[in-house]
N, C-alpha and C positions, 0 to 999 in steps of 0.2 A: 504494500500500500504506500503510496506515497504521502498520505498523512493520515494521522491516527486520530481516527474521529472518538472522543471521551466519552460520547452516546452509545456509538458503538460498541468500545471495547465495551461497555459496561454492560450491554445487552449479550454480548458471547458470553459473560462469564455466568451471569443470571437468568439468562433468558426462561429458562426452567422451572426455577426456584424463588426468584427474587417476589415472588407475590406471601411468601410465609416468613420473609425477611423483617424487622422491626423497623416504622418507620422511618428513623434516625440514620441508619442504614443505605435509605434509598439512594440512588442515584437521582439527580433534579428531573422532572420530566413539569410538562407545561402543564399538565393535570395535579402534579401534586395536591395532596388535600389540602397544605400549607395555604401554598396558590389560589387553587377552588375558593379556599374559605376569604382568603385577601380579596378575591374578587366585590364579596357581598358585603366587606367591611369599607366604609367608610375615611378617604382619603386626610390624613389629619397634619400632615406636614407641609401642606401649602404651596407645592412648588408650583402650581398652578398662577400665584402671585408674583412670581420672577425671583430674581436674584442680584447681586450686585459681584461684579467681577474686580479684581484687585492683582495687580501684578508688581511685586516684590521684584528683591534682588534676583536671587533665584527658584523662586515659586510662584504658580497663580494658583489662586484660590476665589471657589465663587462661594459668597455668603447667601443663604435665602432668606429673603425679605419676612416672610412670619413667620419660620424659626430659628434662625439664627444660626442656624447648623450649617456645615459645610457639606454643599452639592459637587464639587468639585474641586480637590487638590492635584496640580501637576506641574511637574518641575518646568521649568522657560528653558523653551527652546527644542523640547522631549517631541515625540514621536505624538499626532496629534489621538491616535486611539490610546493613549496610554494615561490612565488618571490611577491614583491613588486610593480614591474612594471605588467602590461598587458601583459605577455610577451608571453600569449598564439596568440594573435593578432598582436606582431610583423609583419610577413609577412600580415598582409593586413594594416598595419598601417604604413606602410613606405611606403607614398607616401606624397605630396604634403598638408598641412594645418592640417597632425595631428600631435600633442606635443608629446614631450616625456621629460621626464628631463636631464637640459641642455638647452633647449629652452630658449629664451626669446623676452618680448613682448616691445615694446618702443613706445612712442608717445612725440615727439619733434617740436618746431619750433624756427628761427630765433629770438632770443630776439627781442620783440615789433610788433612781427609781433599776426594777431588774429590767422587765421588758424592751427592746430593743425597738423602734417602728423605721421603716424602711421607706424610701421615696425616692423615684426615678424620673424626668425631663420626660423618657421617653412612655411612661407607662400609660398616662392618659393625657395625652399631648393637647395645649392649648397652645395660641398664640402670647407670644412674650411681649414685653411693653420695650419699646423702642429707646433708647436715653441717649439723649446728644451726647457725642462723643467727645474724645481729647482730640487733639490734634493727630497724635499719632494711633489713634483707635480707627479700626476698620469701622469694626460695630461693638453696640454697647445695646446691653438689655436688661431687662428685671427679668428675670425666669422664675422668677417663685410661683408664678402661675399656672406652669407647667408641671410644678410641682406637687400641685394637689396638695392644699392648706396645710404645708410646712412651716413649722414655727418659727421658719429666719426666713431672712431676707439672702435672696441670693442673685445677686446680678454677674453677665457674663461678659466679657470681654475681649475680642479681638482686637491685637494690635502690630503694631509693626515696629520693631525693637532693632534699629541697623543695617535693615533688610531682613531681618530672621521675622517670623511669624510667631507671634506666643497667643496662648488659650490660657487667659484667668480667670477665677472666680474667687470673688467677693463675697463671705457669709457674712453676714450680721447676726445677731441674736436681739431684737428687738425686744426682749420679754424681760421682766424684773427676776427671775431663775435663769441660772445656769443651764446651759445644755451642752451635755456631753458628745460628740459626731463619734462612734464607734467605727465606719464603716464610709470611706471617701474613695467613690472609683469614679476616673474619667475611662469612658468606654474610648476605644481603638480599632474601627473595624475597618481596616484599609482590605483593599481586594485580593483575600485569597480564594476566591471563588472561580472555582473553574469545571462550573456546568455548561454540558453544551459547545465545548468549545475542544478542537482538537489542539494538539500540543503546537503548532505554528502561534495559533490564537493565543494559548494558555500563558508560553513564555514572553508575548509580544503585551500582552496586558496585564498579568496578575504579580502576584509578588508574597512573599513568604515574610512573615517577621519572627522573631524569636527576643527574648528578652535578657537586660543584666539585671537580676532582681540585687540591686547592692546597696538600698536607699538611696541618699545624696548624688554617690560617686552612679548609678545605676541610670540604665540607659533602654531604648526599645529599637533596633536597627531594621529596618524593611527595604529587602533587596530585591530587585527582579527576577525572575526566573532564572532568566540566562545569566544572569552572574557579572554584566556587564553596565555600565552608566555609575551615576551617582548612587549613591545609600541615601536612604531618611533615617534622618536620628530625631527621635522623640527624645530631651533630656528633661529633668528637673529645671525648672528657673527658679519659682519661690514657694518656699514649706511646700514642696512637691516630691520627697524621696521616695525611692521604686521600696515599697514595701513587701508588696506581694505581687499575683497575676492571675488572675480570676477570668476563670470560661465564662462567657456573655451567653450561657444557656438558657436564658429564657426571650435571648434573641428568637423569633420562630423563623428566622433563616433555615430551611433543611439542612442538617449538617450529614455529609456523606463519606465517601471517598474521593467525593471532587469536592469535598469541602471542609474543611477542618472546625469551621466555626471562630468565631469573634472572643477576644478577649477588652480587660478592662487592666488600665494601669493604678493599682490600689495604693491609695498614699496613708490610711489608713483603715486598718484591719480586725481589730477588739471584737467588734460585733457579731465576726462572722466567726474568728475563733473560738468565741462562746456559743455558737450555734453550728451552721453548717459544718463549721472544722472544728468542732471538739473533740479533744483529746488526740489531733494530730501537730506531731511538732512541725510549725512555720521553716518556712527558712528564714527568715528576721523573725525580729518578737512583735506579736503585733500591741497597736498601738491605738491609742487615740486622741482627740485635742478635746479641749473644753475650753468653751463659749462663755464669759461670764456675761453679766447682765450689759446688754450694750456694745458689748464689746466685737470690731470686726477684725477677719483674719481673710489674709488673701492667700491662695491656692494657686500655682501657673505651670505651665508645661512651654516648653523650646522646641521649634523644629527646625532642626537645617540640613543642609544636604553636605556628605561627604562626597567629595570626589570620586572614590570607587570605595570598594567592601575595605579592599586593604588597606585604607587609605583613613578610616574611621577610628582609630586611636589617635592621629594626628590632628584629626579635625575636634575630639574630642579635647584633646589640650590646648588646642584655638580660642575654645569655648570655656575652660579656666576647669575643667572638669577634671577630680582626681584619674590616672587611669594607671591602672593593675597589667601588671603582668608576667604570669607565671610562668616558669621554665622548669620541665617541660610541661608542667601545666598543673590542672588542681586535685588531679586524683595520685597522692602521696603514698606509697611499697615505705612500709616500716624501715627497708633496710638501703633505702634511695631518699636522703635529704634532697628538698627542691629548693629551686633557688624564687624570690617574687624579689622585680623591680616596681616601687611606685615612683610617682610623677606627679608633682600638684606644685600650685603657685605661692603655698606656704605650707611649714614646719608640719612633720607629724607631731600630734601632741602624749598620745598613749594610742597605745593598742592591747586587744583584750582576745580570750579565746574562748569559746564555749563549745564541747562542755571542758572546763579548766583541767588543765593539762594534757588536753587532749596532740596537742601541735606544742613545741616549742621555738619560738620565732628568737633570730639572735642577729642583728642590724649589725651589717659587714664593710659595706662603705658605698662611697658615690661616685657615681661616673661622669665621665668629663659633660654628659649633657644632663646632669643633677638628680640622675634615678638615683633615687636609697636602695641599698641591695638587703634582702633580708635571708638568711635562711631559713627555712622550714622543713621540719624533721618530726615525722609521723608518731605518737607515742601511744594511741589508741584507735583500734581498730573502729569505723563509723563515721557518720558526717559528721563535720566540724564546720564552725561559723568564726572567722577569724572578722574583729571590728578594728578599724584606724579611725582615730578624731584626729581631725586637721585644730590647727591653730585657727582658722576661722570658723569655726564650727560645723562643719560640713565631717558627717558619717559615713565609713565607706565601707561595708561589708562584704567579703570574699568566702567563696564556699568549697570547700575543701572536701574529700572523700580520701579516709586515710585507710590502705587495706596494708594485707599481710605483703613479703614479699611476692615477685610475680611468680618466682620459684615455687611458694609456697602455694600460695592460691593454686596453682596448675596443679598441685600436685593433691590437695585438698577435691579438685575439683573432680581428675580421674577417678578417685577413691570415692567420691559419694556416684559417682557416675555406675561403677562396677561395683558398687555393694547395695548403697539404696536402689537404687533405680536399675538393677541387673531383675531381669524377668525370668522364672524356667518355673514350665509349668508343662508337666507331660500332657497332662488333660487337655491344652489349649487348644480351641477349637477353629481358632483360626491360624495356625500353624507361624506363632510369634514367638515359641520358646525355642532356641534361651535367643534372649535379647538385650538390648537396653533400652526402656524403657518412656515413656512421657512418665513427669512425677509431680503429685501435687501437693507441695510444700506445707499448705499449711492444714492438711490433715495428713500429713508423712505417711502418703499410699501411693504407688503407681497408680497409671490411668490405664486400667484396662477396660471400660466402655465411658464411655459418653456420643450426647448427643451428634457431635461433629465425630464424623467417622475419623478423621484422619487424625485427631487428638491419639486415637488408642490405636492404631493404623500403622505405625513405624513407616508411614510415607508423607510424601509432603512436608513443609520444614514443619509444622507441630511434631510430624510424627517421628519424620526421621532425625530432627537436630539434636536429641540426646546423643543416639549413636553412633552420630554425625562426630560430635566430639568427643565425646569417650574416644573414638579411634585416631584423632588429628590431636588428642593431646600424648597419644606415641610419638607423631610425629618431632615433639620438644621434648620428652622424658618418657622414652620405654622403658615400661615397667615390664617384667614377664608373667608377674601375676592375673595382671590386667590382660595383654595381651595372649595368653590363654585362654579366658573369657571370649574378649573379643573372635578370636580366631573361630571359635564354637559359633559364634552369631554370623560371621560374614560368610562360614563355609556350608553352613547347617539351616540357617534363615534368609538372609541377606540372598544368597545365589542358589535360586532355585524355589522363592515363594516370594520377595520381595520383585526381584530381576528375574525374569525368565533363561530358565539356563539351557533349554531342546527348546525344537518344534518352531514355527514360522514368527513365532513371538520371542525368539530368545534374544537376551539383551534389553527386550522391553520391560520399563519399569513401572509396577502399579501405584495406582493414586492411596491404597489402603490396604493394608491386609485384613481390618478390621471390615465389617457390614452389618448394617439391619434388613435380616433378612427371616421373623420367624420361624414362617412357614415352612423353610426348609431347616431348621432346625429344633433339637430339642425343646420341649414346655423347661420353664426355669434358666433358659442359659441369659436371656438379657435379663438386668435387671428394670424391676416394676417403677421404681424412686424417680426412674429417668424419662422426660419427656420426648419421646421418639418421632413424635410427628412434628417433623421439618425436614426444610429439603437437606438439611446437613447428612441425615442421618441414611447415608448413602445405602441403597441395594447392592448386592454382589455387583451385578453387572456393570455399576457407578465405578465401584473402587477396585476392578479389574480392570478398570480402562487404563492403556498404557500411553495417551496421545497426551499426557500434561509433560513438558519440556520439562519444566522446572524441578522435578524429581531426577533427573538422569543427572548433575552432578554431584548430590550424594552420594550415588553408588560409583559413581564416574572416582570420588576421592576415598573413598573407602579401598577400591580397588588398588589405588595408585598408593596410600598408606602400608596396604602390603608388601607391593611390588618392593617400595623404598625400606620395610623391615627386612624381607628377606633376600634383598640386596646390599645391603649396607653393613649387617650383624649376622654375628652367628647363631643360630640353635634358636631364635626368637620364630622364625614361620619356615617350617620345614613341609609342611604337607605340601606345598606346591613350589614347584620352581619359580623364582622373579619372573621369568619371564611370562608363565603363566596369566601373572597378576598385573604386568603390563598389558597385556594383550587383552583382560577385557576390561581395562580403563582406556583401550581404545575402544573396545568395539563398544561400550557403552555413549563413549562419546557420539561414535559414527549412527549408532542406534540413534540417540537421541534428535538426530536430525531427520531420518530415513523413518521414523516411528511416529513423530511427534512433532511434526514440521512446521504445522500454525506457529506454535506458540515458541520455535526456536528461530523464528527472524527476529524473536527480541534477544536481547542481552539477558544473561541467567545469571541469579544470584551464585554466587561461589563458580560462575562462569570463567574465573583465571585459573579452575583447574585444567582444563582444556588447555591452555598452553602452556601449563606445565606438564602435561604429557607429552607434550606434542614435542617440547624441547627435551624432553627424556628420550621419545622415539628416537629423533636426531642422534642424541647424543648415546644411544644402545647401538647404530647404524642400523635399525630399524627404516631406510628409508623409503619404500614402496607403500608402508602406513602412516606415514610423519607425510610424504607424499599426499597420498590422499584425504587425510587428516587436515591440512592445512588448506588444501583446494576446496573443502567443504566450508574451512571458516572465513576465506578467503569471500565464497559468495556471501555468507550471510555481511560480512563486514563492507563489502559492496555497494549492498541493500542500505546500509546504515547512513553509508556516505552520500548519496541520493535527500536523505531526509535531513532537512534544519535541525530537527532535533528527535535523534532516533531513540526517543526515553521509554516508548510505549513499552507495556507489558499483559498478562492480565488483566492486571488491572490500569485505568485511564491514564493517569500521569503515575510517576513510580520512583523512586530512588533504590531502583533494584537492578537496571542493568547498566548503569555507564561501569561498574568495574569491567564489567567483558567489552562493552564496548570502547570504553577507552584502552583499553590494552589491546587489543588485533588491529584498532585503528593504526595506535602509535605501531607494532609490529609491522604492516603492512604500507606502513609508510606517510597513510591520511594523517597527516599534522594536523590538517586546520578542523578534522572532525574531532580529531583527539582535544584540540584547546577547547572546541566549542561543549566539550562534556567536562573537562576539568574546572572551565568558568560554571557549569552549570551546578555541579558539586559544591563550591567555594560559595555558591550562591545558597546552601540547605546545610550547610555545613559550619558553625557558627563559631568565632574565637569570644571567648567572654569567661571573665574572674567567675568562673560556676563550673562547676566538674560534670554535673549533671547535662549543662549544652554546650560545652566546649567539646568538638568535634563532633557533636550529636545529629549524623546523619537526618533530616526529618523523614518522618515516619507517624502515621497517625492513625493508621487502620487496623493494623495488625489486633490489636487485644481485640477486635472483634473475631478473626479470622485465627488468630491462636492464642488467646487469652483468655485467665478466669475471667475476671470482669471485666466485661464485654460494654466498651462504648468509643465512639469516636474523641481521640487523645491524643496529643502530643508525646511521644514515647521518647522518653530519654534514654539512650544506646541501646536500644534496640539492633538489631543484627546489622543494620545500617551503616551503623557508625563506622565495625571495623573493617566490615565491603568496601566502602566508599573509601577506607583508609588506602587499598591496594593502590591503587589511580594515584592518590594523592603521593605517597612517599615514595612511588613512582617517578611519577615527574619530581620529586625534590634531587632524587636522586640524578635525574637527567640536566637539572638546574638547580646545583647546590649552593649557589648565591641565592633563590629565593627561599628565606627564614620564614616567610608566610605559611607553606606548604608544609613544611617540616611539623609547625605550630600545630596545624590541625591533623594531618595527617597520624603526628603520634598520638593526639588527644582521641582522635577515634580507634586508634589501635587499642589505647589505652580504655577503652567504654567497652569493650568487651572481658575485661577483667573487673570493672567499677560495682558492678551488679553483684558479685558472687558473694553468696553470704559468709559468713566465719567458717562455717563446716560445710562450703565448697560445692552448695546448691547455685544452678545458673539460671536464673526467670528470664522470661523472655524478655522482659524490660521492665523501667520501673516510671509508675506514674504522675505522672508529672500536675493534676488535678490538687491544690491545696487541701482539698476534701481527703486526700489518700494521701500524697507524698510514699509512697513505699512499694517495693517489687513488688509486681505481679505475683502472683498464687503457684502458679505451675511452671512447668517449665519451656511451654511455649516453642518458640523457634533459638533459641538462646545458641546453641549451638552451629547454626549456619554464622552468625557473628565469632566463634568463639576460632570457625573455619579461619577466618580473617584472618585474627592472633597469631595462629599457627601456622600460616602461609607467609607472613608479612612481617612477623615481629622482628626489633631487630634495635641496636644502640647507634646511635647516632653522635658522630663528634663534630665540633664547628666551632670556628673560633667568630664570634658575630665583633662586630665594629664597636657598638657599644657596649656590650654584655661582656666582652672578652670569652676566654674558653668554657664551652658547656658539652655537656654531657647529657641527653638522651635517654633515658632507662641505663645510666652507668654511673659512675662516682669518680668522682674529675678531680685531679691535681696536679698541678704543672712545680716541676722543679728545674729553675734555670731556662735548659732548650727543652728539656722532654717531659711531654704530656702524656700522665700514667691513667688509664683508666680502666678501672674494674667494670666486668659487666653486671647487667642486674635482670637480664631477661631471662624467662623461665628455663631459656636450653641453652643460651651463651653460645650460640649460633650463629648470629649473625652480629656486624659492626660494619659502618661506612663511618669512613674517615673522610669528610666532607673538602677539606683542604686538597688534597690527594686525588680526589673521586675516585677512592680504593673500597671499593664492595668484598666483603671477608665473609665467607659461609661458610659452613660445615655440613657433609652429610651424613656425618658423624662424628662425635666426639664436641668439647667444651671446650671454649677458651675464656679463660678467665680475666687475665689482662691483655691489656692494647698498652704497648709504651712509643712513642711515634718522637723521635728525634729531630723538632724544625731547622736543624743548623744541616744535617744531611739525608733528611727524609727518608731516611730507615724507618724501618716500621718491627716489632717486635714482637709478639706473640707467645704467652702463658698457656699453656693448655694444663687440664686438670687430666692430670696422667692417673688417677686413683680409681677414675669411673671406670673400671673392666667388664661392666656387666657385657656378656654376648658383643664385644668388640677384641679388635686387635690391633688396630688403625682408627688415625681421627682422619679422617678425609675432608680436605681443604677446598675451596672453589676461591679463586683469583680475578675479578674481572679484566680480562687484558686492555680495557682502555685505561686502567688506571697506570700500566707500563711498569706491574711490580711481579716479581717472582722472587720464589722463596728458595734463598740456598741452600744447597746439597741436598734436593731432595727430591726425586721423582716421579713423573704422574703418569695417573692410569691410563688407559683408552678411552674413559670418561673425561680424559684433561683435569683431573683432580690430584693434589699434590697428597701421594700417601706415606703419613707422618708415622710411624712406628707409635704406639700408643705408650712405651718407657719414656718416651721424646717429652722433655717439659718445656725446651724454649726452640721456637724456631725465629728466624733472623727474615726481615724482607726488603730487596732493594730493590730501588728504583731503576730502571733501566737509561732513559729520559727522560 
């Protein structure tokens, strides 16, 4: 197809089923009942009375004449379909409970009183009272009116402040009592809506935002699709810090998969803590202001445009705004201090840590462009909320996730994988023993039925991402216990019930091993508790279907996990020869196309295993299948280069396939398709003082599709994170001058470790709803992200201009010329020495330090000569652009240098 209609895709995947789907769910259609009912209601936002246009430095904005609200935001000079607002949905969105900006939300009571009462501009909309303006005010109003007999006065204010655009509001308390404001959100619902519109449309008008929940210093950045133009930054101006971020759920916009829904920038929170989010810890503490008698207080918000995405910390200290920034970022390994530089135009005055001593912060020194350097060093496992007060009173909060080491966690992670969530059940009726497992956390049970088949199904990433990574965390730390297990499930389940291993279907892989299928089976085998009627709960002949693409790299890396045990190590998988196990992680690939064709002209998540086999093929001289292999990905990457933006999937728009499609691009040489998916990532891919969205792929549909609680959400690392990370440290690596890439690319590597709890459970993601704040229930798709980790991880050295020498997931110290650094990645496999552009693998065996000599760029190498399990050799991989080889020491016919495993130091020089 040469463009991927959002209507469409959405009707392939539902076409069926989508009628026993829950509203919230839908896809937009013009009948929605939403719609329907807008139809019969009563037009209440007035745009029928015109509007007033205004053009700024660089913004226009149209005001409407009776309410005050903004019909139109768009940057000057911008593409003329392109606004800021929804402004294609105006007329159906001017009625009664939907936001537009200018809105606001209030929750107040009587000082001392318990009950809380709630009021919104938008809930039963009247016209506002017009008030002559300043000179420099666009528009000025009384909104109390709108307010439905709120005991203050609240008038609203547009102005124009140097060219930037600010939104105030003015409360009064008219009344001889106090009134406490529990509960202050300005709604934000700029255009992530993309119904109806194929991805040409989608990336050319809509735009993603994501948040720095940090008060003061906290910010709201909204980028376009494609990752290219100016940023909007929503900041604080006055008494406006980012406290919280609140779903605008009772916006009745249909929220779907082409819609994420509207949120609210919460400048205070009390209210809702005490209700909606009781008894869930904040990420700041909420708060709230008190009104004495008479007394008024002004409230504002800043908008201005940053130059590009990367360009928005710059423009942030333009604007006098504290800004943070963490190396390598904010999810802190116990046994890996980070390093945070801040920035502000005065003194810190204290800073504080909650929960107390959870982090220990130790102020190191300043650099020639005035960042304070701090270290921070993990001392309890959990989130932590690190505070700085400036000297001028401005609060800046940073949110930190401190876990075990990465060593640890991996190793945590295998063992709940192969013990909790190991399956063997001789009775099983659907031929899934032994297995690993879906498992549901917070009643410590596997999933062996539910409603969605493919949960209990060991297919599809619900089904298969446990096993998915139980086996790819071999690939960083074979265990043989483990791999024991596993070998039972890939020889005995996996090939020959999962995968088709005879007959005209072999290599084809099924949607579920699980089905609701009574009738043909015993009285008692499903359970009663469970409600079966939907279309999830698929018949045999549903989850015998082999045509879903997106199942074949599962097995595609399963296979090649073998191939690389029982190539690499000794006595670890003897039942088949490597080659074996190479041969059908090809033919599963080549299946995957010939079986399942629709749905493999997209990009497939863990889609870069495919060219790592393909590069194994090669490099086995396998070449009559690495032949064929590559002419097959050759066409789909073809197909890609044809389309502006080949994102489609499944489902409508997607952050699931630019890993594959950025990688065969860049392989086959499409540069310019390759940037135009790299921009696109960098645009869903967010840097920000928060662990939870720094490098957090977006992703918003999944908990319905493999989640306990099931609703349309912003997923904080979600499998997303460390996919999209392949692409990204990718290209760092091809352009190790941009420190941009590096940034996010390890923060999303690092989101699939962020999740894992103490005793080494992976959810699928964790909710990002103030209502929840906390992992998901089950284990979801966790493991198709965790694929990421173990394909991708790796320590990274660089010496940056202002930062001086850092370290990556490693532990840096420079003595004199030479920069010693330990690794800290879970297998000590991989190092790029960014100076160099020296890429160092192993396809077996650890190294533990990197000593790299700047006076004659030597390079040095520690290996841990102790780890003898099932090895005899560390085997080395060299990138030859980097022009280094390692003396006296020999390589295979794989071009891998093999180090004698007694070998504790080897030596690397440079050639030129």
């Amino acid at each position: 197809m040469s463009k991927m209609n959002l209507k469409k895709s959405y009707w392939i995947l539902f076409a069926l089923v989508c009628t026993q789907l829950p509203s919230s769910v839908y896809s937009q259609q013009d009948e929605h009942p939403v719609w329907k009912a807008v139809k019969a209601q009563q037009a209440t936002l007035g745009v029928e009375e015109g509007a007033k246009s205004f053009t700024l430095k660089n913004l226009n904005v149209a005001i409407l004449n009776a309410s005050q609200t903004l019909s139109s935001f768009r940057p000057n000079g911008g593409e003329k379909d392109f606004d800021y607002t929804p402004v294609e949905l105006l007329n159906k969105r001017d009625r009664n409970k939907f936001f537009h900006i200018g809105d606001i939300n209030i929750s107040l009571r009587r000082q001392g009183d318990t009950p809380w009462t709630s009021y919104s501009s938008a809930a039963d909309r009247k016209h506002v009272i017009p008030i002559n303006s300043a000179k420099n005010h666009l528009a000025s109003a009384d909104i109390s009116p709108t307010l439905n007999n709120i005991p203050l006065k609240v008038v609203r204010n547009w102005q124009e402040e140097q060219g930037d655009l600010i939104l105030s509001f003015e409360i009064s308390n008219p009344n001889d009592y106090p009134i406490e404001i529990g509960a202050l959100g300005i709604p934000l619902p700029f255009n992530n809506n993309m119904d109806w519109k194929n991805l040409d449309q989608a990336h050319a008008q809509n735009v993603f935002f994501d948040p720095y929940i940090g008060q003061d210093a906290g910010y709201l950045q909204v980028n376009r699709l494609h990752g290219n133009g100016p940023s909007l930054l929503v900041l604080p101006y006055k008494n406006a810090g980012f406290e919280a971020y609140n779903p605008l759920n009772s916006d009745p916009t249909p929220r779907s998969i082409t819609f994420e829904g509207f949120h609210e920038w919460m400048i205070h929170s009390k209210a809702y803590a005490e209700t909606d989010w009781k008894g869930v810890e904040q990420w700041n503490t909420p708060t709230s202001t008190l009104l004495k008698p008479h007394e008024s207080k002004t409230f504002a918000l800043k908008f201005v445009l940053a130059p590009s995405i990367r360009q928005i910390e710059s423009e942030l200290l333009k604007n006098n705004r504290p800004v943070a920034v963490g190396l390598p970022g904010y999810v802190v390994p116990m046994d890996n201090p980070a390093k945070l530089f801040v920035k502000h135009n005065k003194a810190v005055k204290s800073v504080s840590v909650f929960p107390e001593g959870a982090l220990s912060l130790t102020k190191k020194r300043s650099t020639a462009q005035h960042w304070t350097e701090y270290e921070v060093k993990g001392n309890r496992w959990g989130r932590v909320r690190l505070t700085i007060n400036y000297e001028d009173g401005i609060t800046q909060t940073i949110h930190y996730k401190v876990i075990k080491s990465e060593k640890e966690v991996v190793q945590d992670l295998g063992h709940f994988l192969t013990t909790k969530q190991w399956y063997e059940n001789d009775k099983d009726r659907f031929g899934r023993s032994p297995s690993v497992i879906s498992y549901d956390y917070e009643e410590q049970q596997p999933i062996t039925q539910n409603k969605s088949a493919w949960f209990a199904g060991l297919s599809d990433e619900a089904g298969a991402a446990s096993w998915l990574a139980a086996l790819m965390k071999q690939v960083l730390q074979p265990d043989q216990q483990e791999i024991a297990k596993l070998k039972r499930f890939v020889n005995e389940t996996l090939y020959g019930h999962i995968q088709h291993k005879e007959g005209d279907k072999k290599y084809g892989v099924v949607k579920s091993l699980f089905y609701y299928e009574p009738d043909s089976m015993p009285a008692g085998t499903y359970r009663s508790d469970i409600n079966w009627k939907t279309w999830s709960a698929w018949p045999k002949k549903e989850a015998d279907d082999i045509g879903r693409s997106y199942n074949y790299p599962h097995v595609a890396a399963a296979h090649w996990v073998m191939y690389r045990l029982a190539r690499n190590y000794n006595n670890l998988v003897n039942e088949e020869t490597w080659d074996k196990y190479l041969e059908r992680a090809y033919q599963t690939s080549i299946a995957m196309i010939e079986k399942a064709p629709y749905y493999a002209q997209f990009g497939q998540m863990e889609g870069s295993i495919f060219l790592i086999i393909l590069n194994d093929l090669r490099k086995e001289g396998l070449t009559a299948r690495a032949d064929k292999l590559e002419a097959a990905m050759r066409k789909r990457a073809e197909h890609w280069k044809t389309l502006n933006y080949p994102f489609g999937s499944e489902m409508p728009w997607d952050s699931t396939g630019q890993e594959e499609v950025f990688l065969w691009s860049r392989f086959f040489g499409f540069d310019e398709k390759a940037q135009v998916t790299l921009n696109a990532i960098i645009a869903y891919m967010p840097t920000v003082p928060h662990w939870g969205y720094n490098g957090s792929a977006r992703r918003y549909w999944d908990f319905v599709y493999g989640g306990k609680l099931s609703r349309i959400e912003r997923q904080l690392h979600h499998y997303g994170s460390a996919l999209n990370a392949i692409p990204v440290l990718t290209a760092y690596r091809d352009h190790p001058d941009d420190f941009y890439l590096l940034r996010i690319g390890h923060a999303g590597m690092m989101g699939a470790l962020a999740n894992v709890t103490a005793d080494g459970f992976g959810p699928g993601a964790f909710h990002s709803y103030p209502s929840t704040l906390a992992n998901d229930g089950i284990s979801g798709d966790y493991g198709t992200g965790f694929y990421g980790y173990a394909v991708n991880s790796g320590t990274y050295i660089v010496e940056h201009p202002e930062f001086g020498w850092l370290a990556f997931s490693g532990n840096l110290k420079t003595e004199k010329q030479q920069v010693k650094v330990a690794l800290t990645t879970a297998s000590k496999g991989r190092v790029f020495l960014a100076k160099e552009n020296l890429w160092l693998t192993t396809d077996a065996g650890e190294i533990v330090e990197l000593y790299y000599d700047q006076k004659d760029h030597s390079v040095t190498l520690i290996f841990n000569n102790e780890a003898k399990q099932n090895r005899t050799n560390i085997l080395l991989n060299v990138n030859p652009e980097s022009h280094y080889e390692v003396e006296g020491i020999n390589k295979d016919p794989l071009n891998r240098y093999v180090i004698p495993l007694s070998t504790k130091t080897v030596k690397l020089k440079k050639l030129k």
